[in-house]
HTML snippet that shows the backbone in 3Dmol.js (N, CA, C, O; Angstrom):
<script src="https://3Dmol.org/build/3Dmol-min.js"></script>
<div id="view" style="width:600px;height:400px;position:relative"></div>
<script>
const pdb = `
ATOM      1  N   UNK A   1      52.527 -42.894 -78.512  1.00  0.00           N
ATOM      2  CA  UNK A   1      51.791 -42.254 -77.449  1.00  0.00           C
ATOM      3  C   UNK A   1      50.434 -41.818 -77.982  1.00  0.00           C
ATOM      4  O   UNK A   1      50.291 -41.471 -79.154  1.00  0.00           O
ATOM      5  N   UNK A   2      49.752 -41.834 -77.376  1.00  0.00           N
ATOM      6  CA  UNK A   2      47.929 -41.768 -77.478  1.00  0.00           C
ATOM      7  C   UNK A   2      47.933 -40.259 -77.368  1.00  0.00           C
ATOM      8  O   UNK A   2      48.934 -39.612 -77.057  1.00  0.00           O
ATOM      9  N   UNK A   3      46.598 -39.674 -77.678  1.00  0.00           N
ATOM     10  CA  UNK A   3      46.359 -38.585 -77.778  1.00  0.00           C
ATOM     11  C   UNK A   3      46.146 -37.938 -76.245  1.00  0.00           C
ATOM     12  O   UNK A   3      46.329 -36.861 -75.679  1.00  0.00           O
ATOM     13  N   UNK A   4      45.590 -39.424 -75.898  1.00  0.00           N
ATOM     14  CA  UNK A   4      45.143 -39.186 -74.219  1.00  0.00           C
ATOM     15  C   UNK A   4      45.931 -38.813 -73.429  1.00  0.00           C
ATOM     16  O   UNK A   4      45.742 -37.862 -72.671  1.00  0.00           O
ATOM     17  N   UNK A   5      47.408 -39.818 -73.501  1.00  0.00           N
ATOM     18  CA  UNK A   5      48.474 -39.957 -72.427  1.00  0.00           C
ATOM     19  C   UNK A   5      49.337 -38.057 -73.119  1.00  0.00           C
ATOM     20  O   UNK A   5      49.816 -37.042 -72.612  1.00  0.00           O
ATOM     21  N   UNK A   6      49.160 -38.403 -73.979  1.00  0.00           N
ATOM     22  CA  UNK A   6      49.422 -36.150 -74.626  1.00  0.00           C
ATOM     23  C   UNK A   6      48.874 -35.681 -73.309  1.00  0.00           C
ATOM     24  O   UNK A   6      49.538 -35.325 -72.336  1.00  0.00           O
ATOM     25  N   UNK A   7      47.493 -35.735 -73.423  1.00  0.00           N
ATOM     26  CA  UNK A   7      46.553 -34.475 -72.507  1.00  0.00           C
ATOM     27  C   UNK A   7      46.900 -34.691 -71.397  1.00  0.00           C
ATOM     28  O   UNK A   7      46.850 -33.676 -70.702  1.00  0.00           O
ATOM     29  N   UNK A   8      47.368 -35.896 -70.701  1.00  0.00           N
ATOM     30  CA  UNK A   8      47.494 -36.241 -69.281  1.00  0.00           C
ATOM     31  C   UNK A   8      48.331 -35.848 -69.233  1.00  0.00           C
ATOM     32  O   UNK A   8      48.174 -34.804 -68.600  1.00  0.00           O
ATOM     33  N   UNK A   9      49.629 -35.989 -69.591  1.00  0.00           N
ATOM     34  CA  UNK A   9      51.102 -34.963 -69.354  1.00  0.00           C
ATOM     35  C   UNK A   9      50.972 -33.408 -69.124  1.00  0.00           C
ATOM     36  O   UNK A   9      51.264 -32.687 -68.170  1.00  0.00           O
ATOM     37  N   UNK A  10      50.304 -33.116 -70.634  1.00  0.00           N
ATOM     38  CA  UNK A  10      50.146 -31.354 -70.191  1.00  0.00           C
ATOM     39  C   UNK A  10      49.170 -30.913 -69.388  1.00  0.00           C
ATOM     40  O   UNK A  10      49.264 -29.772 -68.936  1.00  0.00           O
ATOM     41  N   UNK A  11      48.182 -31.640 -69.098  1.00  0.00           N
ATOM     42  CA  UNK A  11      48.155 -31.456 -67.735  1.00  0.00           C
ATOM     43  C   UNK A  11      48.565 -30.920 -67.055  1.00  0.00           C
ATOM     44  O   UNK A  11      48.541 -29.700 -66.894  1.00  0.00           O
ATOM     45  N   UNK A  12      49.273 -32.089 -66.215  1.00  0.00           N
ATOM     46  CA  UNK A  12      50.615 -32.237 -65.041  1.00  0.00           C
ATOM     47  C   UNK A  12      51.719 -31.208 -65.722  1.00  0.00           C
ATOM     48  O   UNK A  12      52.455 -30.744 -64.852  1.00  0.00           O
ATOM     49  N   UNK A  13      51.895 -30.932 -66.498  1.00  0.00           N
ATOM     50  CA  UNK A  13      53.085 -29.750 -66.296  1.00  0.00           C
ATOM     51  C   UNK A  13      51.935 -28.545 -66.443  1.00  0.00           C
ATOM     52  O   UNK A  13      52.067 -27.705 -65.552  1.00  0.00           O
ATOM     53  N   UNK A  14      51.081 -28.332 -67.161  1.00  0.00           N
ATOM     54  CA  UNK A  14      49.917 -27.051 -66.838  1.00  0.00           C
ATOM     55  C   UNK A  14      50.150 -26.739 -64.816  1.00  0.00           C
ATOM     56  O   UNK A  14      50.527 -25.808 -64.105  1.00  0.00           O
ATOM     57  N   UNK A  15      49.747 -27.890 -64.657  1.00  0.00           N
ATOM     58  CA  UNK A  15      49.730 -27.777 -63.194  1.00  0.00           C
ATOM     59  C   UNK A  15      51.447 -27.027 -62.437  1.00  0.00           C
ATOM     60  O   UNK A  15      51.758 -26.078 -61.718  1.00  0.00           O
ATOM     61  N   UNK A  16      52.022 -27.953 -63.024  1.00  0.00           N
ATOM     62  CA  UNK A  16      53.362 -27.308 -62.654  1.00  0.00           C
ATOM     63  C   UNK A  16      53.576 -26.246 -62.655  1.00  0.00           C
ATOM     64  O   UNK A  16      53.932 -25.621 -61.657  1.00  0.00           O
ATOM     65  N   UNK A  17      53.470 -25.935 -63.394  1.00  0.00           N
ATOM     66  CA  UNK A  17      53.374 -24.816 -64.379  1.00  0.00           C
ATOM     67  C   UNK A  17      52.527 -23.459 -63.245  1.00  0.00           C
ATOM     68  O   UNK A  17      53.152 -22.536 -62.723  1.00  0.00           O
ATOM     69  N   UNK A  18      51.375 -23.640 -63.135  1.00  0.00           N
ATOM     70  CA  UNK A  18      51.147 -22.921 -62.191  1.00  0.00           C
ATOM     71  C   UNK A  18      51.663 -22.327 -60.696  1.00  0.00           C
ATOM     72  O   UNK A  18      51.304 -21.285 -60.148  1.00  0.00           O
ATOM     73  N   UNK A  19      52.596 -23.309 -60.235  1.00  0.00           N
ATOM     74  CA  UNK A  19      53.234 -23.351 -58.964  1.00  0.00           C
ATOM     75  C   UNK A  19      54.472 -22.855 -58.956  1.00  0.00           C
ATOM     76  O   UNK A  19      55.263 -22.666 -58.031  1.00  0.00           O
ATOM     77  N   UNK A  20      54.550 -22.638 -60.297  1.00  0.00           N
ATOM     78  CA  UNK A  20      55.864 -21.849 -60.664  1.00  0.00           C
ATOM     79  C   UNK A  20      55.259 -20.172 -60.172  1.00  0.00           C
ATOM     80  O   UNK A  20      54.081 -19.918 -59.921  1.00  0.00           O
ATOM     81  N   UNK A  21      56.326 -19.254 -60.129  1.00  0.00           N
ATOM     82  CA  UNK A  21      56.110 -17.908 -59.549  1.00  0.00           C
ATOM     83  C   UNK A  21      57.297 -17.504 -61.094  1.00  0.00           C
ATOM     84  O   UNK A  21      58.294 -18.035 -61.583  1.00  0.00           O
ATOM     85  N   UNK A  22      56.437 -16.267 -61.400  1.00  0.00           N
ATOM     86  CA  UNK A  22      57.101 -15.552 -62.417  1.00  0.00           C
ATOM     87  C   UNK A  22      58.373 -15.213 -62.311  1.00  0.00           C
ATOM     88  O   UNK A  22      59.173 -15.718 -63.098  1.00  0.00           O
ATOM     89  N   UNK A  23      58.826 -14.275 -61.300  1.00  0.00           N
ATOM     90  CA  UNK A  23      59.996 -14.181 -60.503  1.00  0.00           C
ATOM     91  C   UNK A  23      61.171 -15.180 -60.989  1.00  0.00           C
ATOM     92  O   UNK A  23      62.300 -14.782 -61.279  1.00  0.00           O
ATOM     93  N   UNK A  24      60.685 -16.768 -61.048  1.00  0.00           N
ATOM     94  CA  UNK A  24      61.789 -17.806 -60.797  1.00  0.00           C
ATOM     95  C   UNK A  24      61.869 -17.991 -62.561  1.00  0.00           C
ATOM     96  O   UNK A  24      62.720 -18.828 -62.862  1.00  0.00           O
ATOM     97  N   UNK A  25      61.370 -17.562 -63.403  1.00  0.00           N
ATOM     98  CA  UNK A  25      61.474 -17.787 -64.883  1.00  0.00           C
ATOM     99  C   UNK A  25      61.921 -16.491 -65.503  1.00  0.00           C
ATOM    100  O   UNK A  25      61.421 -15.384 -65.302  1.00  0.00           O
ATOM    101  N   UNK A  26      63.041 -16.822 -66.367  1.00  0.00           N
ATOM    102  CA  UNK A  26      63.107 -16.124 -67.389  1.00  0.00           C
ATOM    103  C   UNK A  26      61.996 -15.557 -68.481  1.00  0.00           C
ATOM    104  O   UNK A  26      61.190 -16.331 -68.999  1.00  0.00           O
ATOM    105  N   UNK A  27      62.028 -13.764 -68.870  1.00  0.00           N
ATOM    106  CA  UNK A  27      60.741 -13.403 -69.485  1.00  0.00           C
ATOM    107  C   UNK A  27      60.761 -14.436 -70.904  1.00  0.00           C
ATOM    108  O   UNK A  27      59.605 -14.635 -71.277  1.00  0.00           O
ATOM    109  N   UNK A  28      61.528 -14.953 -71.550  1.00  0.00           N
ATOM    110  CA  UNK A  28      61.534 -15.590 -72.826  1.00  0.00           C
ATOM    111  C   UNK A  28      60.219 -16.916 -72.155  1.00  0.00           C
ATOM    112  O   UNK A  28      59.137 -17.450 -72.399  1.00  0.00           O
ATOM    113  N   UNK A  29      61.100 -16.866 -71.406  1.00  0.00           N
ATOM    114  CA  UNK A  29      60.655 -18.450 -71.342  1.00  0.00           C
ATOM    115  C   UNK A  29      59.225 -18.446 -70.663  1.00  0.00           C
ATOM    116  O   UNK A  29      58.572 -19.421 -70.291  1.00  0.00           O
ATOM    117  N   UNK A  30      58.968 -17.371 -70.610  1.00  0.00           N
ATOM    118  CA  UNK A  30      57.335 -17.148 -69.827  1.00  0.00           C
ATOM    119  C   UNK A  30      56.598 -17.210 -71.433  1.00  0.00           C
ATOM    120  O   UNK A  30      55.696 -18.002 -71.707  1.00  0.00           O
ATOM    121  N   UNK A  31      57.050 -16.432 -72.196  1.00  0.00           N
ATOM    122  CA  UNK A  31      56.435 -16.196 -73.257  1.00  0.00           C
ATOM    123  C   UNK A  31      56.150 -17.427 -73.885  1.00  0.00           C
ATOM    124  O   UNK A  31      55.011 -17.744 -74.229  1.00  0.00           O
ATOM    125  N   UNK A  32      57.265 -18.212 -74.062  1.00  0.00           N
ATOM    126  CA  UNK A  32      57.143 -19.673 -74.690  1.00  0.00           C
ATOM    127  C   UNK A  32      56.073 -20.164 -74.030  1.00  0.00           C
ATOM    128  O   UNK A  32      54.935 -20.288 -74.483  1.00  0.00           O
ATOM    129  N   UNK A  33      56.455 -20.439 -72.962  1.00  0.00           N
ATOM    130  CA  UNK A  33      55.200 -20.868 -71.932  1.00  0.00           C
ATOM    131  C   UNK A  33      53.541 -20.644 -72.637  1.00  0.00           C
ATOM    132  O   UNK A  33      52.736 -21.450 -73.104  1.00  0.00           O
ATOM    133  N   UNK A  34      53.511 -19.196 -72.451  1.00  0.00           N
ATOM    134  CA  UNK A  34      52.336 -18.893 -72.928  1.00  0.00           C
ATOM    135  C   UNK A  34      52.044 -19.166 -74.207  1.00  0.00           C
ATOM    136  O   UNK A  34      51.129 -19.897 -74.584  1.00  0.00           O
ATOM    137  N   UNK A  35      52.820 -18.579 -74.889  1.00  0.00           N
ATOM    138  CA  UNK A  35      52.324 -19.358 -76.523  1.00  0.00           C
ATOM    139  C   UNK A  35      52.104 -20.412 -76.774  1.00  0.00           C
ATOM    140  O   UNK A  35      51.227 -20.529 -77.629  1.00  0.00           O
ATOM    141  N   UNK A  36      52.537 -21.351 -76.387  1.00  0.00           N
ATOM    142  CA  UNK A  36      52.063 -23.130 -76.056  1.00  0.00           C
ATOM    143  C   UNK A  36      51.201 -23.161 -75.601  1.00  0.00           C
ATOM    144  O   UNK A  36      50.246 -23.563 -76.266  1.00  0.00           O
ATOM    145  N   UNK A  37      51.033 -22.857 -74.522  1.00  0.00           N
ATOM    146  CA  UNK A  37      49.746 -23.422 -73.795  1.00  0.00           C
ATOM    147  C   UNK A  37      48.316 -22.682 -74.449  1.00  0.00           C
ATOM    148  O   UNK A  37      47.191 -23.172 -74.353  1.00  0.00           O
ATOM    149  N   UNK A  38      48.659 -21.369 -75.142  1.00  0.00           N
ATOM    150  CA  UNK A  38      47.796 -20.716 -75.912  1.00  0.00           C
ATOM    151  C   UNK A  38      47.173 -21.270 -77.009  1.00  0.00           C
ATOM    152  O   UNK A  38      45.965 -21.352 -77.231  1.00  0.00           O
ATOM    153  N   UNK A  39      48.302 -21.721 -77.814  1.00  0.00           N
ATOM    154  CA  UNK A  39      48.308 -22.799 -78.874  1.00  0.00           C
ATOM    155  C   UNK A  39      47.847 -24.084 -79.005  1.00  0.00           C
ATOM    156  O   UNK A  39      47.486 -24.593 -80.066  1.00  0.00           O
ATOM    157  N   UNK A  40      47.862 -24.670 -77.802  1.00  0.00           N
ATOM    158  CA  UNK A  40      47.619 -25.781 -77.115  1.00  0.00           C
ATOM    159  C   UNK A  40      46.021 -25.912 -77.156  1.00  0.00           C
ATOM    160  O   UNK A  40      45.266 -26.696 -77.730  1.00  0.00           O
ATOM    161  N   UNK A  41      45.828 -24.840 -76.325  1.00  0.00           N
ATOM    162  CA  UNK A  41      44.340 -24.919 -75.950  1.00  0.00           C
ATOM    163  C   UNK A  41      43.215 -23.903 -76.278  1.00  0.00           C
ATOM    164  O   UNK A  41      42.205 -23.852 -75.575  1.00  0.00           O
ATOM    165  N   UNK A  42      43.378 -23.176 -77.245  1.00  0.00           N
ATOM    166  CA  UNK A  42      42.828 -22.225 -78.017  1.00  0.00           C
ATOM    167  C   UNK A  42      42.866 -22.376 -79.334  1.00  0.00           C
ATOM    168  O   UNK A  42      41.864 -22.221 -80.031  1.00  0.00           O
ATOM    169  N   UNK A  43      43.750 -22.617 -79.689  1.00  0.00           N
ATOM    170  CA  UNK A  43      44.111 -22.845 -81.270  1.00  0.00           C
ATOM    171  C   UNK A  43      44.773 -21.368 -82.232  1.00  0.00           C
ATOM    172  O   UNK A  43      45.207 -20.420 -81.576  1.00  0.00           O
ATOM    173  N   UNK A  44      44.785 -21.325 -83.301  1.00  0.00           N
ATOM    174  CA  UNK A  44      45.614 -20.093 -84.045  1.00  0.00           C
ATOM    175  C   UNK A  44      44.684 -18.751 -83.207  1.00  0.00           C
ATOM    176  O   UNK A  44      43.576 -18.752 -82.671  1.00  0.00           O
ATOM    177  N   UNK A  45      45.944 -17.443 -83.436  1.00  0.00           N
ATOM    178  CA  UNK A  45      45.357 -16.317 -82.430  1.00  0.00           C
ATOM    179  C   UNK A  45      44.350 -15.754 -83.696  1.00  0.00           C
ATOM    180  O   UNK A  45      44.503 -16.017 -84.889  1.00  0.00           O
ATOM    181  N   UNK A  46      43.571 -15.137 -83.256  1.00  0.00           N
ATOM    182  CA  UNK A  46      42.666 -14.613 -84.080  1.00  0.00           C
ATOM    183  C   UNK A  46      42.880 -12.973 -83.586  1.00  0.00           C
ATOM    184  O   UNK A  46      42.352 -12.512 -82.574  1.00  0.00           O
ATOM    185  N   UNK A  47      43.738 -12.221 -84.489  1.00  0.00           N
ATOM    186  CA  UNK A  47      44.134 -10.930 -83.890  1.00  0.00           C
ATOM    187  C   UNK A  47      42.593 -10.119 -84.300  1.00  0.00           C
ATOM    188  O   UNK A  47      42.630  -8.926 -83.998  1.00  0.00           O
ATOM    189  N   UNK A  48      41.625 -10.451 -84.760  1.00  0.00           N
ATOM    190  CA  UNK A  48      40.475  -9.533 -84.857  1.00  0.00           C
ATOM    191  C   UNK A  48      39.735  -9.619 -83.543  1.00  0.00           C
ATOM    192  O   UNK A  48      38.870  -8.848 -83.126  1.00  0.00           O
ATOM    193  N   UNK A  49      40.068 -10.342 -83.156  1.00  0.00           N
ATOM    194  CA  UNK A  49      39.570 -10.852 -81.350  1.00  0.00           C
ATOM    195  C   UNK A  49      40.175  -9.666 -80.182  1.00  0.00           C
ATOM    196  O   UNK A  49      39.407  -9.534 -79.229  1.00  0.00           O
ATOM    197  N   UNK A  50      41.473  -8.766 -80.123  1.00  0.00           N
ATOM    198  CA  UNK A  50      42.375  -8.412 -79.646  1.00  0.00           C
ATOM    199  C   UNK A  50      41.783  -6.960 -79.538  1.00  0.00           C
ATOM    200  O   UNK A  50      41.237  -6.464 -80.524  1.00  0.00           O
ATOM    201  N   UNK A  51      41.882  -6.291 -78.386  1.00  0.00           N
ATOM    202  CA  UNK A  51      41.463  -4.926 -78.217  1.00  0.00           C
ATOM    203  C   UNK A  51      42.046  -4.627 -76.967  1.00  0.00           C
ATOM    204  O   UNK A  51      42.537  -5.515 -76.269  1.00  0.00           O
ATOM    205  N   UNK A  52      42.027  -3.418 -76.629  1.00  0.00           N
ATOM    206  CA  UNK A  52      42.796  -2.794 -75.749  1.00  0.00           C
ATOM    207  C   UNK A  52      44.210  -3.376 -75.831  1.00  0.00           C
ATOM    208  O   UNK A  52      44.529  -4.413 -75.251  1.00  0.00           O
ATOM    209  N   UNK A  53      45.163  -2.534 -76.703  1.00  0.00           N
ATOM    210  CA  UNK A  53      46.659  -3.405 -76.703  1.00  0.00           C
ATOM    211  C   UNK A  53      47.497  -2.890 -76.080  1.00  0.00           C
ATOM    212  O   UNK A  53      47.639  -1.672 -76.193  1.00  0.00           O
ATOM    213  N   UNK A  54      48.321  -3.628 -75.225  1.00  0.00           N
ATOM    214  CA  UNK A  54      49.296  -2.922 -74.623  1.00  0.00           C
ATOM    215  C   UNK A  54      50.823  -3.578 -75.071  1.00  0.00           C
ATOM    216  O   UNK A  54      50.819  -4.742 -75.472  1.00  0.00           O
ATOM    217  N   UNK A  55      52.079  -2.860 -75.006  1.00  0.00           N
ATOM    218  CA  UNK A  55      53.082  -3.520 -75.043  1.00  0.00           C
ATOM    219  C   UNK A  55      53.190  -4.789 -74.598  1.00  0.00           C
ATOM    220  O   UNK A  55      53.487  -5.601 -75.474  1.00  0.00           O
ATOM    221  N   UNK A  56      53.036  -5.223 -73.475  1.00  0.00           N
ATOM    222  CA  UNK A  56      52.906  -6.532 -72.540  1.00  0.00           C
ATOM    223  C   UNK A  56      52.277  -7.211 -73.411  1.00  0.00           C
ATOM    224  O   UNK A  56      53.057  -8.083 -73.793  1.00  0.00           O
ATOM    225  N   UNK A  57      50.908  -7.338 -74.154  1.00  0.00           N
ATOM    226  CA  UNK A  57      50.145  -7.875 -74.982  1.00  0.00           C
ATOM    227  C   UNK A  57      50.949  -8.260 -76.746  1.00  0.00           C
ATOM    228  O   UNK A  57      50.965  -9.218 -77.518  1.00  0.00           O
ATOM    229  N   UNK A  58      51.441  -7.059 -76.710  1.00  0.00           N
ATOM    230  CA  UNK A  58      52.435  -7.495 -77.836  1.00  0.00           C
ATOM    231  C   UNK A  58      53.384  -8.395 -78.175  1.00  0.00           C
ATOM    232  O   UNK A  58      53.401  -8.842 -79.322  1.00  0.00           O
ATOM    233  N   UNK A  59      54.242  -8.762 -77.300  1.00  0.00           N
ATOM    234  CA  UNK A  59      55.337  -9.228 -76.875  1.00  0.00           C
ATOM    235  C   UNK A  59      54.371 -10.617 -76.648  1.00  0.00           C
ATOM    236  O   UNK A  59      54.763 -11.573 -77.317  1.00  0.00           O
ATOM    237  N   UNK A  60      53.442 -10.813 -75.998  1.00  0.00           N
ATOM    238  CA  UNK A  60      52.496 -12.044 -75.852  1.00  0.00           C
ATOM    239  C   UNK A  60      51.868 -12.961 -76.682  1.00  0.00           C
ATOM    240  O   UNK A  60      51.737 -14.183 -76.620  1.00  0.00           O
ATOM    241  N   UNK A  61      51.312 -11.661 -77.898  1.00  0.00           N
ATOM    242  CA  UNK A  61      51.106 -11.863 -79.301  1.00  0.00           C
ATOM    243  C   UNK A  61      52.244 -12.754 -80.099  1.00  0.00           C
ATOM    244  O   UNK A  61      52.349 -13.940 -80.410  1.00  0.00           O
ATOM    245  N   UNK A  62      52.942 -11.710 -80.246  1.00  0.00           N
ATOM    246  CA  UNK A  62      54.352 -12.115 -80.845  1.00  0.00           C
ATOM    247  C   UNK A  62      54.622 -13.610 -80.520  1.00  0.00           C
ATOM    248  O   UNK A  62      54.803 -14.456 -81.396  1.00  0.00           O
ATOM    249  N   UNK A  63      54.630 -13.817 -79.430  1.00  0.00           N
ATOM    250  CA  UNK A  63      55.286 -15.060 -78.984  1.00  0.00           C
ATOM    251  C   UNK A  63      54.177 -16.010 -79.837  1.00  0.00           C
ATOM    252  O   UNK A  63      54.484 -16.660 -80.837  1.00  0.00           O
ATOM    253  N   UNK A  64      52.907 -15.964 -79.277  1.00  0.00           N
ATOM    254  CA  UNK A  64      51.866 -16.899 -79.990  1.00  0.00           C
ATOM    255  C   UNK A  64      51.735 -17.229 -81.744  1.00  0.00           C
ATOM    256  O   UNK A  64      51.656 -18.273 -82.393  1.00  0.00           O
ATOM    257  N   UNK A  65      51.764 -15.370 -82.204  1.00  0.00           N
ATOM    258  CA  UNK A  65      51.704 -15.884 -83.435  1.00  0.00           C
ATOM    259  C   UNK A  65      53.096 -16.440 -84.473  1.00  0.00           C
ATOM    260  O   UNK A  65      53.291 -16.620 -85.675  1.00  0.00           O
ATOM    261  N   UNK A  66      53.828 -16.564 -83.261  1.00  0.00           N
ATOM    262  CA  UNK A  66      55.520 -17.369 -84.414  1.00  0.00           C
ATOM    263  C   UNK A  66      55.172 -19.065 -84.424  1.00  0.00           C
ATOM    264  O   UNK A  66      55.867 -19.755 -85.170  1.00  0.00           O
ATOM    265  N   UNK A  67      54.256 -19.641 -83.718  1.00  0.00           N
ATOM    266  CA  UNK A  67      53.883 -20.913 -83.524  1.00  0.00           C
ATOM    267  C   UNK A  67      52.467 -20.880 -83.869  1.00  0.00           C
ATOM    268  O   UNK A  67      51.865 -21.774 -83.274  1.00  0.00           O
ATOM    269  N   UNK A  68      51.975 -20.411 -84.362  1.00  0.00           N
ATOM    270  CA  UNK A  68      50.602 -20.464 -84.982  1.00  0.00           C
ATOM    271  C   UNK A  68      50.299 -21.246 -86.109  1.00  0.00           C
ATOM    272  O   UNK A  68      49.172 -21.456 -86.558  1.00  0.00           O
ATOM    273  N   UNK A  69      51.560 -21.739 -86.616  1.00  0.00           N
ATOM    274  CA  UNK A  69      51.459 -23.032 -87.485  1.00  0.00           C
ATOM    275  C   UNK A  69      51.431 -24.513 -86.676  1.00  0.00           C
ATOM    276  O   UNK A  69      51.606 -25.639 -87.142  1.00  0.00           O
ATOM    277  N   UNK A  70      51.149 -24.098 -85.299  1.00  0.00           N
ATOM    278  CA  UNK A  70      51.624 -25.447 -84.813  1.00  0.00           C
ATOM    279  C   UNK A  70      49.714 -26.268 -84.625  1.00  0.00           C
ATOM    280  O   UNK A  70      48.625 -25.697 -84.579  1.00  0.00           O
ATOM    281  N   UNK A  71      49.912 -27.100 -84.590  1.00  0.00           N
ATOM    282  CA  UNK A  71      48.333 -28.126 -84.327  1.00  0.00           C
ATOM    283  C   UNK A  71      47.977 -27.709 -82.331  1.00  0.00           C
ATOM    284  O   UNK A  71      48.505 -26.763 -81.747  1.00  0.00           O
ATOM    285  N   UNK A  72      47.456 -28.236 -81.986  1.00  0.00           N
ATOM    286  CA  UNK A  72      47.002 -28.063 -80.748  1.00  0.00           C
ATOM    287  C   UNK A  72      48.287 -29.459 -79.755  1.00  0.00           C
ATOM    288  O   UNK A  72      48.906 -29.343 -78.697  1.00  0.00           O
ATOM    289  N   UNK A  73      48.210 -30.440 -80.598  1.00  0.00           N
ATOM    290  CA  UNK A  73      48.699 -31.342 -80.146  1.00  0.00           C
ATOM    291  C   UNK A  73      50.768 -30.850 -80.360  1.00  0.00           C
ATOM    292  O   UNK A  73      51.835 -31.230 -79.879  1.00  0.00           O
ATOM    293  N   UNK A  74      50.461 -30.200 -81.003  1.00  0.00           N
ATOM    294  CA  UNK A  74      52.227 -30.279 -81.741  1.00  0.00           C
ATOM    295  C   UNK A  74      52.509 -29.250 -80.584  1.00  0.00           C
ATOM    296  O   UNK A  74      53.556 -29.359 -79.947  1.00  0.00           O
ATOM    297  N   UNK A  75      51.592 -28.240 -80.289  1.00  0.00           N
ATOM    298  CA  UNK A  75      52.278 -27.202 -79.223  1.00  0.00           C
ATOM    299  C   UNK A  75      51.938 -27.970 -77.597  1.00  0.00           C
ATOM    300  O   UNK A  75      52.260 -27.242 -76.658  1.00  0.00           O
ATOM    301  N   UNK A  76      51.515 -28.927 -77.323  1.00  0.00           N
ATOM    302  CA  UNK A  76      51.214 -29.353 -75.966  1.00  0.00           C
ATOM    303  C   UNK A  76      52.943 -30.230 -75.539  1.00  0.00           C
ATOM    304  O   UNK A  76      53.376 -30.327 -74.390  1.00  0.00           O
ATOM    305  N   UNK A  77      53.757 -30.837 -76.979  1.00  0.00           N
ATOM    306  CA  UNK A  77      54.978 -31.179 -76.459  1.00  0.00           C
ATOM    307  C   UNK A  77      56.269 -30.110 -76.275  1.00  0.00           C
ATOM    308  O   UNK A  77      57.240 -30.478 -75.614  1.00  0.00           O
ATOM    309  N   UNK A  78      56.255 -29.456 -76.575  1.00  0.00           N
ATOM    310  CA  UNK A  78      57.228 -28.546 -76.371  1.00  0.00           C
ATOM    311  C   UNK A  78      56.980 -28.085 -74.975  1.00  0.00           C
ATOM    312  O   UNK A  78      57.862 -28.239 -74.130  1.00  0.00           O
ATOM    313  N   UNK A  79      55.897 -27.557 -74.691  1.00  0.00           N
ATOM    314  CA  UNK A  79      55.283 -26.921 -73.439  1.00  0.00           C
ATOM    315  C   UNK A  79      55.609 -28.119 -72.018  1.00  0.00           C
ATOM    316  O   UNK A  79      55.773 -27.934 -70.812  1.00  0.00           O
ATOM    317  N   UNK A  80      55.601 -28.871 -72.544  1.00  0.00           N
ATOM    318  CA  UNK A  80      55.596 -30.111 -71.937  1.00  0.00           C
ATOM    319  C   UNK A  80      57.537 -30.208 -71.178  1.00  0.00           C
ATOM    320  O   UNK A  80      58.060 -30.307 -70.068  1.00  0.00           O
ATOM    321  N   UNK A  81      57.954 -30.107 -72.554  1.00  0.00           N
ATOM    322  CA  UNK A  81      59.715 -30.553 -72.588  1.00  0.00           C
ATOM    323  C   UNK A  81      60.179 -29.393 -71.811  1.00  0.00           C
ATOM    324  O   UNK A  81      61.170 -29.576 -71.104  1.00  0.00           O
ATOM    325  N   UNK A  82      59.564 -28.091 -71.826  1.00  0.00           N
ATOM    326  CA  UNK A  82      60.063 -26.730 -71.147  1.00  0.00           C
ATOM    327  C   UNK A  82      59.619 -27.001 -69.907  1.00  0.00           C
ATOM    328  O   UNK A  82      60.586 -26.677 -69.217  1.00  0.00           O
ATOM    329  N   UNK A  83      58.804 -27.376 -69.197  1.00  0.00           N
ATOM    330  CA  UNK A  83      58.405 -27.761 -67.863  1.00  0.00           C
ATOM    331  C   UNK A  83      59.464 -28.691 -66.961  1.00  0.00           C
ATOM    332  O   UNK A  83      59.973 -28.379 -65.884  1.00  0.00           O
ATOM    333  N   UNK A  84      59.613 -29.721 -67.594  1.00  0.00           N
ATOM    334  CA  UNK A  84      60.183 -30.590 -67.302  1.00  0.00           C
ATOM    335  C   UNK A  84      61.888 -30.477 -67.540  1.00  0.00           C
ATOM    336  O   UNK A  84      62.660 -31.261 -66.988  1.00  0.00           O
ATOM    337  N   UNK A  85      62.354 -29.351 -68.470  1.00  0.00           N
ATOM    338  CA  UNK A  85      63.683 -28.931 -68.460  1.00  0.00           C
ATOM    339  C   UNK A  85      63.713 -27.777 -67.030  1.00  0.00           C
ATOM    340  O   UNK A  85      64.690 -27.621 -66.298  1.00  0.00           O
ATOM    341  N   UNK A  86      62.631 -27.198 -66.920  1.00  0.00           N
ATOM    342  CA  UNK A  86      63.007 -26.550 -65.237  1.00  0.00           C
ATOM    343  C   UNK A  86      63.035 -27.275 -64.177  1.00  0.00           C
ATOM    344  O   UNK A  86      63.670 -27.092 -63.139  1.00  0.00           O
ATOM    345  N   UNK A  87      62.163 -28.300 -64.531  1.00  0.00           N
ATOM    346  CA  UNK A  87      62.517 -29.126 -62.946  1.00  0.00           C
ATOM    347  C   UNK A  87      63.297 -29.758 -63.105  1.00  0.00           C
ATOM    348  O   UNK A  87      63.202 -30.706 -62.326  1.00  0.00           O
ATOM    349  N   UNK A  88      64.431 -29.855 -63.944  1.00  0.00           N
ATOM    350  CA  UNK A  88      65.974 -30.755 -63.562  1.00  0.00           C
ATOM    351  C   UNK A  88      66.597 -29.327 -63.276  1.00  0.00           C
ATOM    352  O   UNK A  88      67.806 -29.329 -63.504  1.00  0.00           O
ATOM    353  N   UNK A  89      66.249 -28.464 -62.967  1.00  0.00           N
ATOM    354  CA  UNK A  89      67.479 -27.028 -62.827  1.00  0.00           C
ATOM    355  C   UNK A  89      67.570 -27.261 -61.181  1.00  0.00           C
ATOM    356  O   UNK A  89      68.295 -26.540 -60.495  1.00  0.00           O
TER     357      UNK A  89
END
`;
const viewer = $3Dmol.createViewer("view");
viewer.addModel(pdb, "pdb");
viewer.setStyle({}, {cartoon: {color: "spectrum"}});
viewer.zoomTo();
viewer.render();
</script>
């Protein structure tokens, strides 16, 4: 698989992804969510960047920086496989 047909998938579950309502997801799995797509498209967190912290932010953190070893490309498939494991539910 091409780097391209990568971006075109996460995409389409980015998109999915949006049409989802918080409500219908488990909080883990929001977090995953976010840390991927964080990872994805930002790259490693840069906690000197980070101000005003709140619990909510922590827990957000957390999630991001346990995959902060991942490449941009390595976190766009997982994010990908979690999308697509909710829409067979």
């Amino acid at each position: 698989m091409t780097e391209k047909d990568l971006d075109i998938r996460f995409q389409e579950a980015v998109i999915i992804a949006s049409e989802m309502t918080q409500a219908s997801l488990p909080q883990d799995v929001q977090l995953r969510l976010y840390a991927f797509y964080k990872q994805a498209t930002l790259g490693t967190l840069d906690l000197r960047q980070t101000s005003n912290y709140h619990l909510r932010d922590a827990f957000k953190t957390n999630a991001w920086m346990q995959i902060s070893h991942l490449t941009a490309s390595e976190a766009k498939e997982p994010y990908i496989e979690i999308i697509n494991s909710l829409l067979k539910k």
